[in-house]
C-alpha positions in Angstrom: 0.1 7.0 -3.5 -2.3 9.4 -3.1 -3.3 8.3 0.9 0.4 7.5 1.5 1.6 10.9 0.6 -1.4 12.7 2.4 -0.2 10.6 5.4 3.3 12.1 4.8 2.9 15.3 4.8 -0.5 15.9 6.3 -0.7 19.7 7.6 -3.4 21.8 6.0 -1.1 24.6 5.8 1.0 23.0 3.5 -1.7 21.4 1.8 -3.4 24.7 1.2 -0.1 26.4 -0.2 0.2 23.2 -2.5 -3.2 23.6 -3.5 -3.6 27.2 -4.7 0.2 27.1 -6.0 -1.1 23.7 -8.7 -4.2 25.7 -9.2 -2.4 28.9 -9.7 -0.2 26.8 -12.3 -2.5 25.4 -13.8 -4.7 28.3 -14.7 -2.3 30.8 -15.6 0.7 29.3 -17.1 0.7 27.3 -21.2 2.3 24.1 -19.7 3.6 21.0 -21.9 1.7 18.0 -21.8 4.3 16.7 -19.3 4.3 19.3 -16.6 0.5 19.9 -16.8 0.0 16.0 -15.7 2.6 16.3 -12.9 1.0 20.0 -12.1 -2.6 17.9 -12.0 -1.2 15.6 -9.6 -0.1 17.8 -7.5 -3.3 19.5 -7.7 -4.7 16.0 -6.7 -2.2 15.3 -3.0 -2.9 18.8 -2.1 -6.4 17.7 -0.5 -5.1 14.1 0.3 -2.6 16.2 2.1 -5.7 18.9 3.6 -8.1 15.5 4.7 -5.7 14.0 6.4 -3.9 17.0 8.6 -7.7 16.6 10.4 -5.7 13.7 12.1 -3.1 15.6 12.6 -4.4 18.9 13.7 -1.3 21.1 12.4 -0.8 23.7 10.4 2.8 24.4 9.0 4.4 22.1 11.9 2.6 23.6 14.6 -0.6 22.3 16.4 -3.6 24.3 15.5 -6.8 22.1 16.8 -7.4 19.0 18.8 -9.7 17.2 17.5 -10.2 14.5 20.5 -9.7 14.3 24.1 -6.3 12.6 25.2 -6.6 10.1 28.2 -5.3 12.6 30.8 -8.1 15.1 29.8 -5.9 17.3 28.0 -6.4 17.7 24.2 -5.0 16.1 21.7 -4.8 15.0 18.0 -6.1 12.0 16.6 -2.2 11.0 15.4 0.4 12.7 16.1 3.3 11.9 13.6 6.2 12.6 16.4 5.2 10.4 18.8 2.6 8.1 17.9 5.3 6.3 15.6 4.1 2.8 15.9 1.1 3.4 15.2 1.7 5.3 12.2 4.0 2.4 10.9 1.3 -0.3 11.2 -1.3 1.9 9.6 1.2 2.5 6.9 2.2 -1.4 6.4 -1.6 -2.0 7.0 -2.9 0.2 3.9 0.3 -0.7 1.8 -0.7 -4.8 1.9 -4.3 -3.5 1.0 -2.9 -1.7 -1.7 -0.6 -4.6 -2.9 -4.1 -6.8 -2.4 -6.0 -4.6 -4.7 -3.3 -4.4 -7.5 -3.5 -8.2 -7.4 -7.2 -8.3 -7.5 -7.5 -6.1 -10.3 -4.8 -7.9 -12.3 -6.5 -11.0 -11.6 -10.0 -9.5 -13.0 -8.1 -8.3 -16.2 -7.1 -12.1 -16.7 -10.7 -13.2 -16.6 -11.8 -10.5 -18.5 -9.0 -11.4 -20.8 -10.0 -14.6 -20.9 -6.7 -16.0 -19.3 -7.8 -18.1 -16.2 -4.2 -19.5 -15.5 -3.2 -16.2 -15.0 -5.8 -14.9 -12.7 -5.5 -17.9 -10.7 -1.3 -18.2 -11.1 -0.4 -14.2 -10.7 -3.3 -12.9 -8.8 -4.9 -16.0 -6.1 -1.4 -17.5 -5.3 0.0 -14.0 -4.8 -2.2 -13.0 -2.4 -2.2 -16.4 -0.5 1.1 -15.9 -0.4 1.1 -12.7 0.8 -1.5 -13.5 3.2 0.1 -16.7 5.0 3.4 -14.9 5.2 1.4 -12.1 7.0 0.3 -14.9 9.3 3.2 -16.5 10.1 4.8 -13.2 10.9 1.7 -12.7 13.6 2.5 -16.2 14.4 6.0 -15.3 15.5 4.8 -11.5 16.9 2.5 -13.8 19.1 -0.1 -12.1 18.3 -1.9 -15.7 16.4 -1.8 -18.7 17.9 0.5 -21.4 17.8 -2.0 -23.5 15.7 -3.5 -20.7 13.3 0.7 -19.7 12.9 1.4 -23.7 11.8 -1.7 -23.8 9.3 0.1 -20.5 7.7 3.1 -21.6 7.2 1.7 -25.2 5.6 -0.1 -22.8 3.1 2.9 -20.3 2.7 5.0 -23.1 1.6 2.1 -24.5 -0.7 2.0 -21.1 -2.6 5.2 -20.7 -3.0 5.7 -23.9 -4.7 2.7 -23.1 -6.8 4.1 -19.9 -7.9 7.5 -21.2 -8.8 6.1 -24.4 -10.8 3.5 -21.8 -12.4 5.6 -19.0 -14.0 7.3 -18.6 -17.1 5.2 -21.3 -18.4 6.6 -20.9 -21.7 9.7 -23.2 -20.6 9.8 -26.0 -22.3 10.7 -28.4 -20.2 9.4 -28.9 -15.7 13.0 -28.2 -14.7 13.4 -25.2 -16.5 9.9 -24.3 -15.6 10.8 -24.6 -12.0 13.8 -22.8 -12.2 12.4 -19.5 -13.9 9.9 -20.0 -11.3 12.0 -19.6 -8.6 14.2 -16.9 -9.9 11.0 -14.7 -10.7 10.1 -15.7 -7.0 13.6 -14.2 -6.0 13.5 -11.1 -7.9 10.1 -10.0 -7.3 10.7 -10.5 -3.7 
């Protein structure tokens, strides 16, 4: 959340002003429990929000510095949020499936550490094979994979998804009713 809403916003004016504002807040006001934490927080995007305006190179909407050389000589900024839209959107999908990764791996490494090696393997691997082969098969269609690399994928999408729905909600007690939880926990977490 923190990189995603620095990403957002991104302009060191605005990021200053949220900065000194939390600060401000924080030192001179008797908050509740409650609105010191969301204060804190605050407190916390305001540099996500200065770090990343270096890619920007704005300050309140309006270009300030250029930190590289475009390819017409002129200046430029590293991203520009109005026009370099693509790009933004695969960086934002690219560091949202590494987040999504992460949560996974860390909720698999609280099943070992739990002692629960089902539910590393159930929850956390087949999650992220999943999430992985369907990530493949869309490059596959994007062309950007090859036919054969695309195929492999999809074998391996189709594995995991049958592992996830015969593995969840393994308190059923019977396979059918096993599978069918499966499947609609598949369905709504999708």
């Amino acid at each position: 959340y923190w990189l995603f809403f620095g990403l957002r916003v991104g302009d060191i004016g605005y990021g200053a002003r949220l900065l000194v504002g939390s600060l401000c807040a924080l030192q001179m006001l008797d908050l509740k429990y409650g609105m010191q934490n969301m204060i804190t927080m605050f407190f916390y995007l305001s540099f996500s929000i200065i770090l990343v305006c270096f890619l920007y190179g704005s300050a309140f909407g309006y270009p300030v510095f250029t930190p590289v050389m475009g390819p017409d000589g002129a200046p430029k900024a590293i991203l520009d949020s109005q026009v370099d839209i693509v790009t933004m959107l695969v960086l934002s999908i690219i560091i949202g499936v590494l987040h999504i990764i992460y949560g996974l791996l860390v909720k698999a490494a609280t099943c070992l550490k739990n002692g629960d090696v089902p539910g590393a393997i159930f929850d956390g691997l087949f999650w992220i094979i999943t999430l992985l082969s369907g990530i493949g098969c869309l490059l596959g269609v994007a062309g950007i994979v090859s036919a054969g690399v695309a195929n492999i994928c999809t074998y391996v999408l189709f594995a995991s998804l049958v592992g996830l729905s015969a593995t969840h909600m393994p308190e059923s007690h019977s396979l059918s009713g096993t599978i069918g939880h499966g499947f609609d926990r598949f369905y709504i977490l999708s």
